[in-house]
C-alpha positions as CSV (number, residue, x, y, z in Angstrom):
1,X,-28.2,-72.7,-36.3
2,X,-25.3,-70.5,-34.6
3,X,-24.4,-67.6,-35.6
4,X,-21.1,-68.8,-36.0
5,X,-21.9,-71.8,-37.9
6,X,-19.1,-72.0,-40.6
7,X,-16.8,-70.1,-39.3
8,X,-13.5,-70.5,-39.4
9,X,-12.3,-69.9,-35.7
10,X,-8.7,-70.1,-34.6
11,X,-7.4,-69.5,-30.7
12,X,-4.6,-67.9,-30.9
13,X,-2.1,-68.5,-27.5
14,X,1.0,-66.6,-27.0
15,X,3.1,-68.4,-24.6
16,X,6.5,-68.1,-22.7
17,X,7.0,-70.5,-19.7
18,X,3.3,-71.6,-19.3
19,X,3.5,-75.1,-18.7
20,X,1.5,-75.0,-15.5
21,X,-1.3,-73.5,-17.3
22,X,-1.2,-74.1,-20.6
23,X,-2.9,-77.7,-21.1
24,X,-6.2,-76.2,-18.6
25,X,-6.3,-73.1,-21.5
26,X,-6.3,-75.9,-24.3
27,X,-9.1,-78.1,-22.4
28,X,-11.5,-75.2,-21.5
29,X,-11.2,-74.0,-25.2
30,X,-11.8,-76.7,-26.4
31,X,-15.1,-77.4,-24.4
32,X,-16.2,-73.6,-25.0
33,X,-15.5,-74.7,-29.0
34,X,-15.2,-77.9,-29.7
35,X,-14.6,-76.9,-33.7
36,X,-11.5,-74.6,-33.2
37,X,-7.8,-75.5,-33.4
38,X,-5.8,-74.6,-30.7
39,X,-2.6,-72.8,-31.8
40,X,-0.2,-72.4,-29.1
41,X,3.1,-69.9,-29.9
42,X,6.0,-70.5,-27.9
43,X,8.6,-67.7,-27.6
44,X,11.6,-70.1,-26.4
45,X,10.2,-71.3,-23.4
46,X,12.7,-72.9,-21.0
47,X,9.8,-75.6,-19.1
48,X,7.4,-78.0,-20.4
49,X,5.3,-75.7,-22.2
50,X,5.8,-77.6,-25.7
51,X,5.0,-80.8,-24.7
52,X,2.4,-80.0,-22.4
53,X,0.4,-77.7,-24.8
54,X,1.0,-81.0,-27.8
55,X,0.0,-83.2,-25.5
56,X,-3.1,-81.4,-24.8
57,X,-3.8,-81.9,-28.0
58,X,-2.9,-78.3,-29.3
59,X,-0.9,-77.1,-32.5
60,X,2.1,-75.7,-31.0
61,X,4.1,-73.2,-32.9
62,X,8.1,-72.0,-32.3
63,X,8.7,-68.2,-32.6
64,X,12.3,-67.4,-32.0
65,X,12.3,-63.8,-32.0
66,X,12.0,-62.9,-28.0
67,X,9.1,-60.6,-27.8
68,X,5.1,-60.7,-27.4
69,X,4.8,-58.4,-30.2
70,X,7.0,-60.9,-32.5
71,X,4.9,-63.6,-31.4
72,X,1.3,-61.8,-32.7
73,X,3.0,-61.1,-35.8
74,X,3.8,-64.7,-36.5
75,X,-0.2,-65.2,-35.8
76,X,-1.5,-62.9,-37.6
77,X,0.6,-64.2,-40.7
78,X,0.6,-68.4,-40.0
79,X,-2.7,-69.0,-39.2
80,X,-6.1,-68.6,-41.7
81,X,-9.5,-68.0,-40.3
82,X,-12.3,-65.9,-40.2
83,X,-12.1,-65.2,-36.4
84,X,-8.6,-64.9,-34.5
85,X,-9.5,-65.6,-30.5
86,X,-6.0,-64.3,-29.0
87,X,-5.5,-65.3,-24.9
88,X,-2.9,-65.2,-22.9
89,X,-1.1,-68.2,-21.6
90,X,-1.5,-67.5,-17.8
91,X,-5.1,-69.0,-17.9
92,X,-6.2,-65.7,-15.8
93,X,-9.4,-65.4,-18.4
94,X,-12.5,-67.3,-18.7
95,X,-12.7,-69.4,-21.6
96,X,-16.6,-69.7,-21.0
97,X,-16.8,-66.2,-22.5
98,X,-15.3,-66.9,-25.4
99,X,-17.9,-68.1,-28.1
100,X,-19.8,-64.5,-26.5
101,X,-17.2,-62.5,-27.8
102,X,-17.1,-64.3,-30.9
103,X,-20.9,-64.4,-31.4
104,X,-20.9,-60.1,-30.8
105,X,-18.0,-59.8,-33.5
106,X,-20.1,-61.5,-36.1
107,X,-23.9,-60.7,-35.1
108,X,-22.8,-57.0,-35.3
109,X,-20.3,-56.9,-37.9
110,X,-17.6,-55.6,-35.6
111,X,-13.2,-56.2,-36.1
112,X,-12.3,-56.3,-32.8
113,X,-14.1,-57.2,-29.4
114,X,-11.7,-56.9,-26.2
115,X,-12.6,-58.9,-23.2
116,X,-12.5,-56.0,-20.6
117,X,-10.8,-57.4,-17.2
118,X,-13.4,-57.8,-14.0
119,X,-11.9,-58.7,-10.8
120,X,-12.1,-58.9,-7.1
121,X,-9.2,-60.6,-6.4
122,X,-6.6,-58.2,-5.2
123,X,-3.8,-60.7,-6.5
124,X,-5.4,-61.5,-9.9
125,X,-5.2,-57.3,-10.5
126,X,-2.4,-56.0,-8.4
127,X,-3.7,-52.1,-7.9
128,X,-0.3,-50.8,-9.1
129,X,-1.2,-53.0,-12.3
130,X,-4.8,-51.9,-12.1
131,X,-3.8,-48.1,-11.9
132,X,-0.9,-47.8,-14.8
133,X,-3.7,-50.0,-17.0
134,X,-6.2,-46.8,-16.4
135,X,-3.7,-44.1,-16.5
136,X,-1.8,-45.5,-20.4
137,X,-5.6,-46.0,-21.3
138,X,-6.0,-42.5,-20.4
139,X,-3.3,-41.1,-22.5
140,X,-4.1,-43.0,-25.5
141,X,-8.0,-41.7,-24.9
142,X,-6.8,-38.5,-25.0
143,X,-4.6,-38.4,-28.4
144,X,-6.9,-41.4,-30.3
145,X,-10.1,-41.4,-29.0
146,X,-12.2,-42.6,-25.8
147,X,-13.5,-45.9,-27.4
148,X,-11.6,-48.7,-24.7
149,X,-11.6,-48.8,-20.8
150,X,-9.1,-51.6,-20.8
151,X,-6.4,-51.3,-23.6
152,X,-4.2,-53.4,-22.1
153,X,-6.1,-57.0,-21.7
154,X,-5.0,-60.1,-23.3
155,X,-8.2,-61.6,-24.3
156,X,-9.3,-60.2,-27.8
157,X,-11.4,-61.4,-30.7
158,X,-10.6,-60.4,-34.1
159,X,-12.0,-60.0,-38.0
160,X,-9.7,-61.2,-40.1
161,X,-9.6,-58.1,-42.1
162,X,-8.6,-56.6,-38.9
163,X,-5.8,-59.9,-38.3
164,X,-4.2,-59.3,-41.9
165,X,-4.4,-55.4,-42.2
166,X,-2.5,-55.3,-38.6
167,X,1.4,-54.0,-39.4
168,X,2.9,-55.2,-35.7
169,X,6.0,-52.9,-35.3
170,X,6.1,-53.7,-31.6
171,X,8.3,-56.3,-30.5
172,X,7.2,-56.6,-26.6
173,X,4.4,-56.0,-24.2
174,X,3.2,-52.9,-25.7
175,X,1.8,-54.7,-28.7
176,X,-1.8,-54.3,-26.8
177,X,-0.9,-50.3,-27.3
178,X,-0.5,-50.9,-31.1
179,X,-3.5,-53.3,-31.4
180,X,-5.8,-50.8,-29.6
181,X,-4.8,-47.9,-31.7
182,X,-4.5,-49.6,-35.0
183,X,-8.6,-50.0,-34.8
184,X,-8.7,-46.4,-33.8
185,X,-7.1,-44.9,-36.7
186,X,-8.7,-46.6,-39.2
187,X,-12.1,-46.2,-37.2
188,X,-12.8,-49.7,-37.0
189,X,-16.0,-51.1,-35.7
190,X,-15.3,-52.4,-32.0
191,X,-16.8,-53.2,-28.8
192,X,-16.2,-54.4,-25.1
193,X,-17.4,-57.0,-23.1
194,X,-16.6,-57.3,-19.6
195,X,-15.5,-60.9,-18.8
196,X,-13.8,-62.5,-15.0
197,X,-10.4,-62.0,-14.3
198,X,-8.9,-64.7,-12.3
199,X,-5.4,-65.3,-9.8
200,X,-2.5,-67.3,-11.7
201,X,-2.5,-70.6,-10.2
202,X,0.0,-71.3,-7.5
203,X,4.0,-71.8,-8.7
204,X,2.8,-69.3,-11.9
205,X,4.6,-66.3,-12.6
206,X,3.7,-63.1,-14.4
207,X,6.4,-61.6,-17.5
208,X,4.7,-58.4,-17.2
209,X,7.5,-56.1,-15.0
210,X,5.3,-53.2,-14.1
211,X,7.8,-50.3,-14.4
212,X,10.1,-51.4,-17.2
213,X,7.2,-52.9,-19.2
214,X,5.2,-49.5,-18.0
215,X,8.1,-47.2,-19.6
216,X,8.0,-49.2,-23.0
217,X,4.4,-48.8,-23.3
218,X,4.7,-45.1,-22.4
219,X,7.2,-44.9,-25.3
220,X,4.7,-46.7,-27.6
221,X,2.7,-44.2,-27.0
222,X,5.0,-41.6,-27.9
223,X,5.9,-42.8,-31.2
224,X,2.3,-43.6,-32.2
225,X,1.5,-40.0,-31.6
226,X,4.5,-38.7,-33.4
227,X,3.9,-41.0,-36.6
228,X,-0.2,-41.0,-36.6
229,X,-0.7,-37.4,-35.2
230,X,2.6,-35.7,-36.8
231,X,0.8,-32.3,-37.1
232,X,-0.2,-32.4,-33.6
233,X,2.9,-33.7,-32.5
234,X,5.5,-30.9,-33.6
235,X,2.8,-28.5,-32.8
236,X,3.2,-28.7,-29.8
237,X,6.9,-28.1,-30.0
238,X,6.5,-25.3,-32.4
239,X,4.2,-23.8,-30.2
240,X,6.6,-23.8,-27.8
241,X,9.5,-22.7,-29.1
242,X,7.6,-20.0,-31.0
243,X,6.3,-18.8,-27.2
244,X,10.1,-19.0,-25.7
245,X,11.2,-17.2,-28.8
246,X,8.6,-14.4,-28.1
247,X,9.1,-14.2,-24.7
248,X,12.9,-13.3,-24.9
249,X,12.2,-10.8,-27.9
250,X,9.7,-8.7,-25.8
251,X,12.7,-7.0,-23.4
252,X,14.8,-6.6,-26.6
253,X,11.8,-5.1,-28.3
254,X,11.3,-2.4,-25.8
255,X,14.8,-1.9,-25.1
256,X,15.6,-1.3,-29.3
257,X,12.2,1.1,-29.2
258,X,13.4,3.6,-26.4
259,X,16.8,3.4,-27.8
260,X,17.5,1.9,-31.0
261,X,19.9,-0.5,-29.6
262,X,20.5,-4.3,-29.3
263,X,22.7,-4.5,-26.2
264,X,21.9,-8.2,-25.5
265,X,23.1,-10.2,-28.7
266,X,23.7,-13.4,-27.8
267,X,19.6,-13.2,-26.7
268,X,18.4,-11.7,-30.3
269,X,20.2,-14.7,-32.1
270,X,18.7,-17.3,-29.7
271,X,15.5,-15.9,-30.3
272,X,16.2,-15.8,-34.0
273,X,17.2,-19.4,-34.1
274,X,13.8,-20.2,-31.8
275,X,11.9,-18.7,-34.0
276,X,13.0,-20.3,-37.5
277,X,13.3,-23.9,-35.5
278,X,9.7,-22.9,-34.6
279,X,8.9,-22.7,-38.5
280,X,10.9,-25.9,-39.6
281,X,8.9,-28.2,-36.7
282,X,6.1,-26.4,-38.3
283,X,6.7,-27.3,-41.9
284,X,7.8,-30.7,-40.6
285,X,4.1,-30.9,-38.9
286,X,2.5,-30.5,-42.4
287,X,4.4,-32.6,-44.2
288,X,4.1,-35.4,-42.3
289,X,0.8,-35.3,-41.6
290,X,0.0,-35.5,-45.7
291,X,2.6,-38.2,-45.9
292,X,0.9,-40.1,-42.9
293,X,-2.8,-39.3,-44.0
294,X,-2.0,-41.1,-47.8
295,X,-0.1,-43.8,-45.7
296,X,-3.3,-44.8,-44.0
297,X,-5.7,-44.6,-47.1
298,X,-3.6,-47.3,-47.9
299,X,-3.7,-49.1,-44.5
300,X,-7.6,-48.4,-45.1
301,X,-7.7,-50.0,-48.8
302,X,-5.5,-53.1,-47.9
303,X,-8.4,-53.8,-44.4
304,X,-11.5,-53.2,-47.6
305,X,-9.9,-55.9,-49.5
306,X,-11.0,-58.5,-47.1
307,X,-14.8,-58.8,-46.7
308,X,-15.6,-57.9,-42.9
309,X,-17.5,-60.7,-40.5
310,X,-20.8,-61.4,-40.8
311,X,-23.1,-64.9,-41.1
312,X,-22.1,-66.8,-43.9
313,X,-26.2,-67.2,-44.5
314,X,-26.6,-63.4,-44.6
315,X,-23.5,-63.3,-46.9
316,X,-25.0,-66.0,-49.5
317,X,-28.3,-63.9,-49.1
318,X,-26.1,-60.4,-49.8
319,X,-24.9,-62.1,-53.2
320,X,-28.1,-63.5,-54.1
321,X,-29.4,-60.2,-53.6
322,X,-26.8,-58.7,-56.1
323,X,-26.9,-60.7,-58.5
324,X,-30.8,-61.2,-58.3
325,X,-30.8,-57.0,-59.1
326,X,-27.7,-57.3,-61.7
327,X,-30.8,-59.4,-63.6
328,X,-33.3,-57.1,-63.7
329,X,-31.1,-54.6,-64.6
């Protein structure tokens, strides 16, 4: 029997302007797993893409709010399973992968698997896409951890304790930043699998606008580090202000030694105002970061509440097992 035998499996398919591709992403779905709905999310498409994606047979639901962060939200909350298989709607990824990604979640008890981008076609993964992928992945590596080498792909398998725990704050492209750290700061359990990347097909165009989308994800960034890593964030700044403030005292030091004066005023207050901004950023640092460390205990019991993957056989063994000792007790 599979692994994934009783499973509740749901793909997931945001989609703006996709009706070129759309009804091949339901069909090869479909094939790969024959047992899972098909729930296509359209963000106010302006083509076919409804009635392409319903007449390939899919369950096609409207999202108003402009945005493919609005649109995983909606998932997240509308649809119940056990397994959430999110994919773009450009049909770039290979569905054949799928039910391996799915398979790994389960097998080794894991909330996330990301389908880590492999190509050799120089149009499929433009370098200048290629390059700002590594260089974001960098930066969030380097204030979260080193656990992905693709943060930004579009082909992900979740846990549904990953799926309902999720907040979503992001409204755009960078909702792939958000996902990515979201498992990182509650340590979750994830994995990578590297899967075939593919060209959109002739008369398809990408949303993704490398330098505006690029800034907002840089800005993601930004704000995840200042409201997960407060302490590290304004310490930095009070670091730096407490330097500058030290620096510009040293003359007035030596001056007010050899001759007990302050000619330079206006410097002494800027250095006194430095130095007590560098104290407030400070205080702000510590706060923040208890504030931030109960907020994610909380993040932390709300993702325990909802048993993790596994085979439904080992989980009817796990409770046999529980209540076989609760007897002999």
């Amino acid at each position: 029997m599979s692994i994934l035998a009783n499973q509740r499996i749901a793909i997931v398919v945001p989609c703006y302007n996709e009706a070129l591709t759309i009804a091949a992403i339901v069909r090869d779905f479909n094939a790969c797993l024959p047992d899972a709905p098909v729930y296509v999310f359209d963000n106010n498409s302006s083509d076919d893409t409804i009635r392409v994606a319903e007449a390939a047979g899919a369950i096609v639901r409207r999202v108003p709010l402009q945005g493919k962060g609005n649109v995983i939200r909606r998932m997240f909350a509308d649809v119940e399973a056990d397994l959430y298989i999110m994919v773009d709607g450009d049909a770039t990824y290979d569905a054949s992968v799928a039910p391996q990604l799915a398979e790994k979640l389960v097998a080794e008890g894991l909330d996330m698997v990301v389908g880590t981008r492999v190509s050799t076609e120089q149009e499929a993964y433009r370098f200048g896409h290629r390059f700002g992928n590594k260089m974001l992945t960098g930066f969030v590596a380097t204030v979260f951890g080193n656990t992905f080498t693709d943060m930004l792909s579009g082909y992900r398998v979740f846990s549904r304790r990953y799926a309902k725990s999720f907040a979503a704050h992001a409204e755009g492209f960078e909702t792939e930043t958000e996902l990515t750290v979201h498992a990182l700061e509650l340590r979750m359990p994830v994995a990578e699998v590297e899967t075939h990347y593919g060209a959109r097909p002739e008369g398809s165009v990408s949303k993704l606008n490398t330098y505006r989308d690029g800034i907002r994800i840089l800005w993601m960034i930004f704000k995840l580090f200042k409201n997960e890593k407060p302490l590290a964030f304004f310490s930095i700044f009070f670091f730096a202000c407490l330097l500058a403030s030290l620096g510009l005292a040293a003359p007035l030091v030596e001056t007010y030694l050899q001759t007990g004066l302050v000619p330079r005023l206006p410097t002494a207050v800027l250095c006194s105002g430095l130095a007590v901004l560098s104290m407030i950023l400070l205080s702000c640092g510590l706060i923040l970061d208890t504030v931030t460390k109960g907020r994610i205990e909380q993040k932390r019991f709300a993702y325990l509440a909802i048993p993790g993957p596994m085979p439904r056989a080992a989980a009817v063994q796990g409770i046999a097992q529980v209540h076989e000792q609760a007897r002999r007790a």
